[in-house]
One Martini backbone bead per residue (centre of mass of N, CA, C, O) as a GRO file, in nm:
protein
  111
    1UNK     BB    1   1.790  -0.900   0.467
    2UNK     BB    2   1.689  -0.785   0.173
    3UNK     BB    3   1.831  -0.574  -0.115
    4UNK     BB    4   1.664  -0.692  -0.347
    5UNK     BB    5   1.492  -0.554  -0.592
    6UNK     BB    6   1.168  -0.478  -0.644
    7UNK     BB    7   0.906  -0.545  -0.865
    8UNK     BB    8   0.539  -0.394  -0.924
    9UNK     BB    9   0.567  -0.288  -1.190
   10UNK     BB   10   0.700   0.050  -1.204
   11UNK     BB   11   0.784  -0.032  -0.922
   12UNK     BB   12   1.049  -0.012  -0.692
   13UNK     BB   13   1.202  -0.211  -0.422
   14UNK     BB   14   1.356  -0.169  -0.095
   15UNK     BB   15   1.500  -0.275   0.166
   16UNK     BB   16   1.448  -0.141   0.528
   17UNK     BB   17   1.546  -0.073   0.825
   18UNK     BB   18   1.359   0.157   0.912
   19UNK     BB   19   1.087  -0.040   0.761
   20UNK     BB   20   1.013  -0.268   0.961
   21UNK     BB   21   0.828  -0.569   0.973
   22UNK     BB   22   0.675  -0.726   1.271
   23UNK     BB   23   0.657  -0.979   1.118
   24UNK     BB   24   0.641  -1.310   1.052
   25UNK     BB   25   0.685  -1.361   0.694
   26UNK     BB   26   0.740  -1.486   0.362
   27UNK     BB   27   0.622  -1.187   0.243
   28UNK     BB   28   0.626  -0.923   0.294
   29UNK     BB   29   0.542  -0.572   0.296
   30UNK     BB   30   0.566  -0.296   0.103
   31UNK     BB   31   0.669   0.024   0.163
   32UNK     BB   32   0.675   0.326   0.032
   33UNK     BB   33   0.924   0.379   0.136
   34UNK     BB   34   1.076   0.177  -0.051
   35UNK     BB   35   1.075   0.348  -0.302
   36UNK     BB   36   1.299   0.428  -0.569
   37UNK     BB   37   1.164   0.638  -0.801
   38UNK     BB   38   0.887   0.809  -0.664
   39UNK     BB   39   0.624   0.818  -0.749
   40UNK     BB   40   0.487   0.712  -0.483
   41UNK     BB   41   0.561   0.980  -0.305
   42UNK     BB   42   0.413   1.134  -0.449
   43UNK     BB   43   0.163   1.030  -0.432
   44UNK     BB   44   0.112   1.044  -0.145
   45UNK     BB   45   0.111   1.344  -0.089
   46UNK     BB   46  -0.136   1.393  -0.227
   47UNK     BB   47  -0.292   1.279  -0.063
   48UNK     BB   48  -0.241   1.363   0.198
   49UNK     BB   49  -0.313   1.662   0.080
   50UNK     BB   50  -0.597   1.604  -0.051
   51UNK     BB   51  -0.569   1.602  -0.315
   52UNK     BB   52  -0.602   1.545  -0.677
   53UNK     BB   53  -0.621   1.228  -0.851
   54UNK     BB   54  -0.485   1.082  -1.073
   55UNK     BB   55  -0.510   0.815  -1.221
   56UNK     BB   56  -0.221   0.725  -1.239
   57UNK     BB   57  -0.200   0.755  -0.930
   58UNK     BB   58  -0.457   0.559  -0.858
   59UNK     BB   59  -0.293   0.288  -0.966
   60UNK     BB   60  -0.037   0.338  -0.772
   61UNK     BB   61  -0.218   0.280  -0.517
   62UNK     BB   62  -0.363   0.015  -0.626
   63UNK     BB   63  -0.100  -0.153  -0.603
   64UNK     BB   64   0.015  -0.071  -0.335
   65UNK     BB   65  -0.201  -0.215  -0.153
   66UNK     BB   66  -0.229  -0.494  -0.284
   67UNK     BB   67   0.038  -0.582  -0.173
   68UNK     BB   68  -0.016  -0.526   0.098
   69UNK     BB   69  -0.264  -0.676   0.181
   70UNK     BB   70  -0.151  -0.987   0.054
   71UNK     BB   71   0.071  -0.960   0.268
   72UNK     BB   72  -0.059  -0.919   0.549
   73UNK     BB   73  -0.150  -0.889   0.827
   74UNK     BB   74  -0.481  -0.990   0.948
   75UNK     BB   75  -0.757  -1.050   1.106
   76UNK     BB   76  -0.937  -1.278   1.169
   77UNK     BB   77  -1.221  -1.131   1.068
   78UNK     BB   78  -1.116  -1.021   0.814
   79UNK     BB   79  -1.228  -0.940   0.473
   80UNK     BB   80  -1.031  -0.962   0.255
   81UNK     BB   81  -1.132  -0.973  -0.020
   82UNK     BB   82  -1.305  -0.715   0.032
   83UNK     BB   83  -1.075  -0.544   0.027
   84UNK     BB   84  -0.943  -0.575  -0.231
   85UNK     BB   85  -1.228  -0.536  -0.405
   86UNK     BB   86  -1.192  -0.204  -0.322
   87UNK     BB   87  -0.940  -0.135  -0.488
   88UNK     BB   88  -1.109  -0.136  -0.781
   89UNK     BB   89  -1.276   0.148  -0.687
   90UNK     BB   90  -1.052   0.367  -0.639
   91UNK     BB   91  -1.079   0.748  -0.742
   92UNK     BB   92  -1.050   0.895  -0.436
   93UNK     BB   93  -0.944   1.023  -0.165
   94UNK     BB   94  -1.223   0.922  -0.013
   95UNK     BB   95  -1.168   0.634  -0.079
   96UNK     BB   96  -0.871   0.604   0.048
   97UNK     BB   97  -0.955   0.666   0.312
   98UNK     BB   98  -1.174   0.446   0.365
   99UNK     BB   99  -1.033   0.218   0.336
  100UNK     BB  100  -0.771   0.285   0.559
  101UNK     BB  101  -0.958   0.263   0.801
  102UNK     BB  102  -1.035  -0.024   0.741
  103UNK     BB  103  -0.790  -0.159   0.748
  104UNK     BB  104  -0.726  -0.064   1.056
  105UNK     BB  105  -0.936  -0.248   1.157
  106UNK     BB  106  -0.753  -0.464   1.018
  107UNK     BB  107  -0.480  -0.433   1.097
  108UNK     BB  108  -0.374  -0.211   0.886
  109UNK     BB  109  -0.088   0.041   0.796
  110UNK     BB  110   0.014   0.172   0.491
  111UNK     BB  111   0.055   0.472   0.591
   0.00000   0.00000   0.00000
């Protein structure tokens, strides 16, 4: 495990042992849980408590999922692209709903 902290645009992710990744790949994707500015987990509440997201909280979602998508084990049936594209289209919580049902579809569990 390495403690070197990544940035993926505002964010900034440590990685952490409660949150480990089940799976042997490459480059992990980063949990929410393991950003250390606090931004994306305010973030997550309101959406969790389906509040309405401000554009720029929707922007810090579409970015924390593209990583986690582009890099996580993904069902061998599943059509990353076509999911990664969903990410772009992202405006409301029944958006960031619906995607993350369809990713759970596809063994994503990003929330």
């Amino acid at each position: 495990m390495s403690n070197d902290p990544e940035q993926i645009g505002p964010l900034v992710f440590v990685e952490s042992p409660d949150y480990p990744y089940p799976f042997e790949v490459e480059r992990p994707p980063r949990f929410w849980m393991e950003e250390t500015t606090g931004m994306l987990a305010a973030t997550i509440e309101v959406y969790m408590r389906g509040e309405r997201l401000e554009p720029a909280q929707v922007e810090l979602i579409k970015l924390y999922l593209r990583q986690y998508l582009e890099r996580a084990v993904i069902a061998a049936d599943a059509d990353r692209p076509r999911l990664l594209g969903r990410i772009e289209r992202l405006r409301t919580v029944g958006d960031v709903e619906r995607l993350a049902d369809s990713l759970s579809e596809a063994g994503v569990e990003p929330f």
